[in-house]
N, C-alpha and C positions, 0 to 999 in steps of 0.2 A: 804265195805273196800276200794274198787279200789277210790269209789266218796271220798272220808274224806282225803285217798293217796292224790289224784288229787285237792282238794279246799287246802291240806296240801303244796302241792308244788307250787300252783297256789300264794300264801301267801307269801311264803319262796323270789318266782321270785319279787313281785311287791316291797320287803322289798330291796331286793337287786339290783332291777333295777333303783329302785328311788333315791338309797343311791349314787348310783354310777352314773349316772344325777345331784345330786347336786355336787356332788365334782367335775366330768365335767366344768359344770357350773359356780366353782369356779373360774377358768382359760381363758375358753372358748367364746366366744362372743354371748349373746342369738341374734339371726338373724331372728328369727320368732317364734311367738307363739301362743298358743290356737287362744287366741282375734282377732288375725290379721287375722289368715285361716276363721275365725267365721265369719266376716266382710267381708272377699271379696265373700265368699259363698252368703251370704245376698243379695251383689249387684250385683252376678252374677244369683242370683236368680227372681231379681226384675229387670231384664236388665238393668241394669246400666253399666258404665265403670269401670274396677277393679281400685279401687284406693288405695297403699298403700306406704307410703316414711314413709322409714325406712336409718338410717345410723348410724351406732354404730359408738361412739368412746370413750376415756377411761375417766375416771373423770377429769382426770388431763386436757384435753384439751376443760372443760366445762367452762362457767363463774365460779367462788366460790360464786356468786351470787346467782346460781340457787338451789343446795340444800339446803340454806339457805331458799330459799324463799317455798320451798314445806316443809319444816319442820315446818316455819312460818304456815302456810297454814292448812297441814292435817296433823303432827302430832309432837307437840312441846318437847314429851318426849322421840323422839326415841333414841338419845343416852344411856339412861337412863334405858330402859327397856329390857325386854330380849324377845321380838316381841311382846309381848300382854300388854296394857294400860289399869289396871285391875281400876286403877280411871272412866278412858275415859267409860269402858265398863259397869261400877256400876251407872253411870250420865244417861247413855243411856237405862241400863233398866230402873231407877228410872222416866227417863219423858216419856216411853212407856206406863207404870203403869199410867203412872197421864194424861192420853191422847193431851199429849202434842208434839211437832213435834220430828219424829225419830233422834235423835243425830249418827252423823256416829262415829264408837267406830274402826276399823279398822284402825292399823297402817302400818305404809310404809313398814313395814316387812311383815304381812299379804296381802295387794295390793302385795307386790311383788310377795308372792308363789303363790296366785291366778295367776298373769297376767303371767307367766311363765310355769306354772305345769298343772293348773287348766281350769274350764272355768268360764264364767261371772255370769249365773245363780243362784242367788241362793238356795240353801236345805243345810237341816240338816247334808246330806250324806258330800255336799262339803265343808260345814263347816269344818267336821273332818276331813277331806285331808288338808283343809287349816291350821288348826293346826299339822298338821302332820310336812306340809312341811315348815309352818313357822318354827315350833323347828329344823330343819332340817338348813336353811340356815342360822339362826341364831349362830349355833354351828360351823357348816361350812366355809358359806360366811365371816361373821364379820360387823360387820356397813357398811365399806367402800365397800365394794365388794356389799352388796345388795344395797347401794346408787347408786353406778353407772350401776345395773342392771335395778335399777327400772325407774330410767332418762333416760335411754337408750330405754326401752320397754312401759311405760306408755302411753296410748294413747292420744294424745294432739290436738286434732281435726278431723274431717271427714274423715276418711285414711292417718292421721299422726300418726306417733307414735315415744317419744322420743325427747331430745332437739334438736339435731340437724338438726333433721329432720322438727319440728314446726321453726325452726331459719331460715333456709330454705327458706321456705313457706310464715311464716309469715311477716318476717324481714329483708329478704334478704341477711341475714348474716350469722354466723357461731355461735354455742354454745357457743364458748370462747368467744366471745365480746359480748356474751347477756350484756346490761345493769342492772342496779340494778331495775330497774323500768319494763323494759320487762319482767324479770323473774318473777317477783311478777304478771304480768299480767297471762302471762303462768299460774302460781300457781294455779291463783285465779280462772280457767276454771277447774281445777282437778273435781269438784264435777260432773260434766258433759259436757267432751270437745267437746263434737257432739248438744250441745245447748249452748252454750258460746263459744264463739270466742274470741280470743289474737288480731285478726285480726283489727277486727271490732266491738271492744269490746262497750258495751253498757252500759249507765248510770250506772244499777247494778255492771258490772263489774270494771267502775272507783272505786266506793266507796269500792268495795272488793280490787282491788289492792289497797288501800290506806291503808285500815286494818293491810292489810300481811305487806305493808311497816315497819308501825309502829313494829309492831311485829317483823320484822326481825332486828330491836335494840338491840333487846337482846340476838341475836343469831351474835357473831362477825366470825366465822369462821367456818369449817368443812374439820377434825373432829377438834370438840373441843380438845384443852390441855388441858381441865383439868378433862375429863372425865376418868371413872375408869379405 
C-alpha cells in the first residue's frame, strides 16, 4: 500500500513539476540545459578545457534570416503541424524498411523538448518524454516562443550553443546582422555541429548551404501571415 501511495505521488510530482517548468519557460530565459552540463562533464572528464558560450537573446534581436534558414533545413512543416511531422515520420519508417539511409523525422518542436527537458541519448523510455514534452510546449510555448528557444539553446558547434553565441565565435558579429547566407550555413551544420563547422565550412557544406538557400524561397518570413 505505502509502495503504489509513494509511485502514486511520486507520478502526481513529475505531472506537476514538469507542467510548471514549461509554463516557467514560457517566460523565462533557458540559460542551460541537459546537453550543455553533458558536454562540459565529457571534457571535464577527458581533461580538456570547459568550453561553453552560450548568450540568450529574444527573437526579435535575431537575423529573420535565421529561422527561415533552420526551417529550410530541418523542418519545412513546422508551422503547420502541431510538433510531430506524421508525413516526415511515415517516409522514415518506410526507407528503414527498405534499408535505405535513416531519414531524421524529428521536428523543431521535438529537438526542442529534447534539448531543454531531455537528454541526447536515445531509447524508447526518452522517446515518450519527448512526446510528453513536445505536446506540452506545443500547447504552451506556441511556434514563436519554441522558435526562439530552440535558436537560443541548439548546439551549433564544439561548446557553442545558440545564434548568438555561433555569431560570436564564428562571424564576429551579432545574431541580428547574420546574413542571409551565414545563416543558411549555420543551418546546414544542424545534423551534426561538432563535425561540421560554419566556421570553416567544407565543400559538403557549400553545397548544403546552397540547398537551404534555395529552399529558403519559399519561406518569405516568420511567423508567417498566413498561417492558421
Amino acid at each position: 500500500m505505502y509502495i503504489l501511495k509513494g509511485i502514486r505521488n511520486l507520478i502526481y510530482f513529475f505531472f506537476f513539476s514538469s507542467i510548471l517548468a514549461v509554463v516557467a519557460y514560457k517566460f523565462i530565459p533557458v540559460y542551460i540545459t541537459p546537453l550543455m552540463v553533458i558536454r562540459c562533464v565529457e571534457q571535464a572528464s577527458n581533461g580538456e578545457t570547459i568550453r561553453m558560450k552560450h548568450h540568450w537573446v529574444p527573437l526579435e534581436e535575431m537575423s529573420p534570416y535565421m529561422p527561415l534558414a533552420v526551417i529550410s533545413s530541418e523542418d519545412q512543416n513546422f508551422e503547420n503541424h502541431h510538433g510531430f511531422d506524421l508525413d516526415a515520420i511515415e517516409k522514415a519508417v518506410e526507407e528503414r524498411k527498405s534499408g535505405k539511409r535513416n531519414r531524421g523525422a524529428s521536428t523543431i518542436s521535438q529537438q526542442t523538448a529534447k534539448n531543454v527537458f531531455l537528454w541526447p541519448q536515445s531509447s524508447w523510455i526518452r522517446k515518450g518524454f519527448e512526446v510528453y514534452f513536445t505536446t506540452l510546449i506545443e500547447l504552451i510555448w506556441g511556434k514563436e516562443r519554441i522558435m526562439e528557444v530552440y535558436l537560443n539553446s541548439i548546439e551549433m558547434g564544439d561548446g557553442i550553443y545558440g545564434a548568438e553565441a555561433v555569431a560570436q565565435q564564428h562571424f564576429k558579429s551579432s545574431a541580428e546582422y547574420l546574413s542571409k547566407q551565414q545563416c543558411a550555413l549555420i543551418a546546414a551544420t544542424l545534423p551534426n555541429p561538432r563535425k561540421f563547422s560554419s566556421k570553416n565550412p567544407s565543400n559538403y557544406m557549400i553545397k548544403r548551404q546552397g540547398w537551404i538557400l534555395k529552399q529558403m524561397r519559399y519561406f518569405k518570413k516568420f511567423p508567417s501571415e498566413t498561417k492558421d
